[in-house]
ZASE-546886 format. One line per 10 residues: number of its first residue (from 0); their letters; for each residue x, y, z of N, C-alpha, C, O. Coordinates in pm, 1 decimal. Each point is the difference from the previous one (the first is absolute). Layout:
BEGIN
NUM	A	X:Y:Z:X:Y:Z:X:Y:Z:X:Y:Z ~ ...
This chain:
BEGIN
0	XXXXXXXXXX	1632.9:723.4:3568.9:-112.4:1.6:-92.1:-132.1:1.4:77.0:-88.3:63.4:-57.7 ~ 42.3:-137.6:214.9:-68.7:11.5:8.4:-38.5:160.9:89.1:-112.5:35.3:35.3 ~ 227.9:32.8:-17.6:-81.9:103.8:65.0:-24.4:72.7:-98.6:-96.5:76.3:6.6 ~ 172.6:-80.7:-116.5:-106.3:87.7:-83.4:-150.0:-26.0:-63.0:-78.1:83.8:-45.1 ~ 62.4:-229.0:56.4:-183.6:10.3:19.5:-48.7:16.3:133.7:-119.8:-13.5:24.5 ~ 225.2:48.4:85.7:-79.2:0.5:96.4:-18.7:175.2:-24.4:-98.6:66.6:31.6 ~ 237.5:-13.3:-103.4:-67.9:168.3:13.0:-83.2:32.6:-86.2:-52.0:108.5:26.1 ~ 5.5:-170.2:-146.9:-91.9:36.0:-70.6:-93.4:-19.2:43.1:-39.9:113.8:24.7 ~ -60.4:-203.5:18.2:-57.0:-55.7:83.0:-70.1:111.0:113.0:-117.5:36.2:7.3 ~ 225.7:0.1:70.3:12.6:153.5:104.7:-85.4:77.5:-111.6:-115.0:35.7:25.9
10	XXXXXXXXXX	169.2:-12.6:-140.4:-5.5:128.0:-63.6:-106.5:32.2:-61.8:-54.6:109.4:-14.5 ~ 16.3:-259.8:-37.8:-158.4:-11.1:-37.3:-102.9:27.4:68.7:-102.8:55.4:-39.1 ~ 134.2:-102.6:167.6:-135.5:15.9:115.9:30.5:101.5:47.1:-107.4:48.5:35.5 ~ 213.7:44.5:-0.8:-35.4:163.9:44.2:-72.3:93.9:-120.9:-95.4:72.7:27.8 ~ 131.0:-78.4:-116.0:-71.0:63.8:-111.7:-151.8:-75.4:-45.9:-65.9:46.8:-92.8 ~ 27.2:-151.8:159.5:-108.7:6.8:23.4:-38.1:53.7:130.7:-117.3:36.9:6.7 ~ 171.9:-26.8:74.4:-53.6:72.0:130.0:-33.3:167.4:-13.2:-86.0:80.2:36.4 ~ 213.7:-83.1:-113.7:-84.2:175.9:-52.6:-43.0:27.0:-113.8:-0.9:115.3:-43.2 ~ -42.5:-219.5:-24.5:-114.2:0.7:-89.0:-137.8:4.6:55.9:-95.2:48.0:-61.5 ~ 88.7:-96.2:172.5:-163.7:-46.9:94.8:41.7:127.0:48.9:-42.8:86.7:-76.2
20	XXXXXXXXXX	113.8:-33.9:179.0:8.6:113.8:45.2:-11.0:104.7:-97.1:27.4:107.6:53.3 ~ -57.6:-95.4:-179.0:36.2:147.9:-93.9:-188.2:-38.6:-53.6:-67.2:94.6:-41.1 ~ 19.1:-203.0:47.3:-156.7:-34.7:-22.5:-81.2:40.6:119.6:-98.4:73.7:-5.9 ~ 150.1:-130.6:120.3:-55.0:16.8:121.8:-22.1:179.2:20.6:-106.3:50.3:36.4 ~ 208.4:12.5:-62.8:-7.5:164.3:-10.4:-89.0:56.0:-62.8:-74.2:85.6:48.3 ~ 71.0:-121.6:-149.2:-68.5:48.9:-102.6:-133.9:-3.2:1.6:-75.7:94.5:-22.4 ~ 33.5:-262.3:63.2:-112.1:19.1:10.6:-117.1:12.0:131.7:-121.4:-19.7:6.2 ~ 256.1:74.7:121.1:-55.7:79.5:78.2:5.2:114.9:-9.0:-28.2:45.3:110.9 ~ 58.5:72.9:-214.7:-0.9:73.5:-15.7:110.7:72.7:54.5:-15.8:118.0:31.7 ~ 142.0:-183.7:-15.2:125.3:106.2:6.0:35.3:49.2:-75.3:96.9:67.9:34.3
30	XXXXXXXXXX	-132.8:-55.4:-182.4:71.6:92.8:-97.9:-114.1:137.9:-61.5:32.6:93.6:-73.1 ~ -148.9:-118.1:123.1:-93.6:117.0:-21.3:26.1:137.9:8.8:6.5:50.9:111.9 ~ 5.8:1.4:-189.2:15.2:133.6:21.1:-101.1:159.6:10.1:-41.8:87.2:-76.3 ~ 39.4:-120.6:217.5:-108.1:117.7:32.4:42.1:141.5:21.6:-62.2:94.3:48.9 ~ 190.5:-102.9:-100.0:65.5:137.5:12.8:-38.9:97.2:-142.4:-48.8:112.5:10.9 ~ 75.9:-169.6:-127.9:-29.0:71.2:-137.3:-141.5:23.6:-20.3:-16.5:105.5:-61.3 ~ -62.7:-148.7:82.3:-147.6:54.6:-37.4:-24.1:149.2:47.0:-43.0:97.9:-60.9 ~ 90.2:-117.6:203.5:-24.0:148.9:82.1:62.4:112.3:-60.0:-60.4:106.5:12.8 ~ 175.7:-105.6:-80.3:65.6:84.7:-13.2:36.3:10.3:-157.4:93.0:68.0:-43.3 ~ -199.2:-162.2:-52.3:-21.7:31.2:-174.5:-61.1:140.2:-20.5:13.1:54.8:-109.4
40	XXXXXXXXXX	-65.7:-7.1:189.4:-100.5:91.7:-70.8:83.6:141.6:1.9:-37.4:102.2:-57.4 ~ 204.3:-121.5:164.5:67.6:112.4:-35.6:70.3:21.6:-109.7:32.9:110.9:-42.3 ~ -1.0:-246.0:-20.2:79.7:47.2:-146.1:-103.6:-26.9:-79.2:-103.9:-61.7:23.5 ~ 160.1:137.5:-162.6:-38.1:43.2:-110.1:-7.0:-137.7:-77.9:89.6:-83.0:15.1 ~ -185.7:62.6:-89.4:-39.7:-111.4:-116.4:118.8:-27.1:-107.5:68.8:-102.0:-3.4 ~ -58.5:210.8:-81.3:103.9:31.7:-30.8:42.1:116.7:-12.4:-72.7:99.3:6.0 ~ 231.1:-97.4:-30.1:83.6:116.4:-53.1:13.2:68.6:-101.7:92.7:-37.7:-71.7 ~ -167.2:152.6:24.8:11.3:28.6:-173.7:105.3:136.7:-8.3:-3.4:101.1:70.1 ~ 95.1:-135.0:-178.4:124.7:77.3:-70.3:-95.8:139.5:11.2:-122.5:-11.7:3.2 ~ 192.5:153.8:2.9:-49.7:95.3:-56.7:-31.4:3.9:-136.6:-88.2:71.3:-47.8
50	XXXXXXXXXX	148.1:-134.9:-4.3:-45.3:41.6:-183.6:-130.0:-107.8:-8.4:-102.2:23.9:-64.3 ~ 126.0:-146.2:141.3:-120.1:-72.4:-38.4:-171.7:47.1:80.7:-106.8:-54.9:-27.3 ~ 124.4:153.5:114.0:-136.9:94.2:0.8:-58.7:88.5:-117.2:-115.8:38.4:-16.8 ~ 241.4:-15.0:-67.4:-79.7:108.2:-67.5:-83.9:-78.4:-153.6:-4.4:-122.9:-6.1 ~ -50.4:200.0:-96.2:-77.4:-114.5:-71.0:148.9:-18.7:-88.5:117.6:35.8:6.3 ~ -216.7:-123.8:-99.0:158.7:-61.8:-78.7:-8.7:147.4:-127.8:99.8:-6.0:-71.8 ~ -170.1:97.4:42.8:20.8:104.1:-132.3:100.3:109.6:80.4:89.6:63.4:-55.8 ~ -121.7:-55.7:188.8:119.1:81.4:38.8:136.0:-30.2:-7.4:92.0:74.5:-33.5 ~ -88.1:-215.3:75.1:115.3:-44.1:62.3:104.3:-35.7:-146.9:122.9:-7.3:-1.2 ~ -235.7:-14.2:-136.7:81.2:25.0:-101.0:28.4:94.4:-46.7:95.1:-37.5:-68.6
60	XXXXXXXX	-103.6:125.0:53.8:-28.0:143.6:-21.1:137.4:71.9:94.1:50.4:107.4:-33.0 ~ -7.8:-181.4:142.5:91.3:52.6:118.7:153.0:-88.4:-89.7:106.9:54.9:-26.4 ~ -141.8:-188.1:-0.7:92.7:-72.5:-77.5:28.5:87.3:-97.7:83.2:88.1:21.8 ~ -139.2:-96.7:-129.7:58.6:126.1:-133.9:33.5:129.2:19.4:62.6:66.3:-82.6 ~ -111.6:-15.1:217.2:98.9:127.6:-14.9:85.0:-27.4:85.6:55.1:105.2:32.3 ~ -5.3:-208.7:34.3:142.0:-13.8:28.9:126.9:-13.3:-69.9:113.6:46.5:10.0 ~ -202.3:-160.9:-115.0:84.4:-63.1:-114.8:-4.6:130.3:-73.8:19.5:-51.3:-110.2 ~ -27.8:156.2:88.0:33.0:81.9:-134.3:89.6:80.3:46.9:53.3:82.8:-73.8
């Protein structure tokens, strides 16, 4: 019985050790990412469907003469 508070015990204080270690990172700036800014301006904002360029009187107009 007692080593199992001695392993909880263990288990508590390593997961605080990389709790301080996952703060300590962070707020030296190991998780910053200076890679995506540089390289936003090659993709597109968004993606639009072909039918959703055209106005919406065409695109109904393309619907009903399919359906008939």
């Amino acid at each position: 019985m007692n080593m199992i508070f001695f392993l909880i015990g263990c288990s508590i204080l390593l997961a605080l050790l990389f709790l301080a270690a996952f703060f300590w990172a962070s707020k030296t700036g190991q998780h910053d990412d200076t890679y995506t800014p540089s390289v936003r301006i090659l993709f597109d904002d968004e993606l639009m469907a072909p039918e959703a360029e055209k106005p919406i009187d065409q695109a109904i107009e393309k619907r009903d003469e399919d359906h008939t």
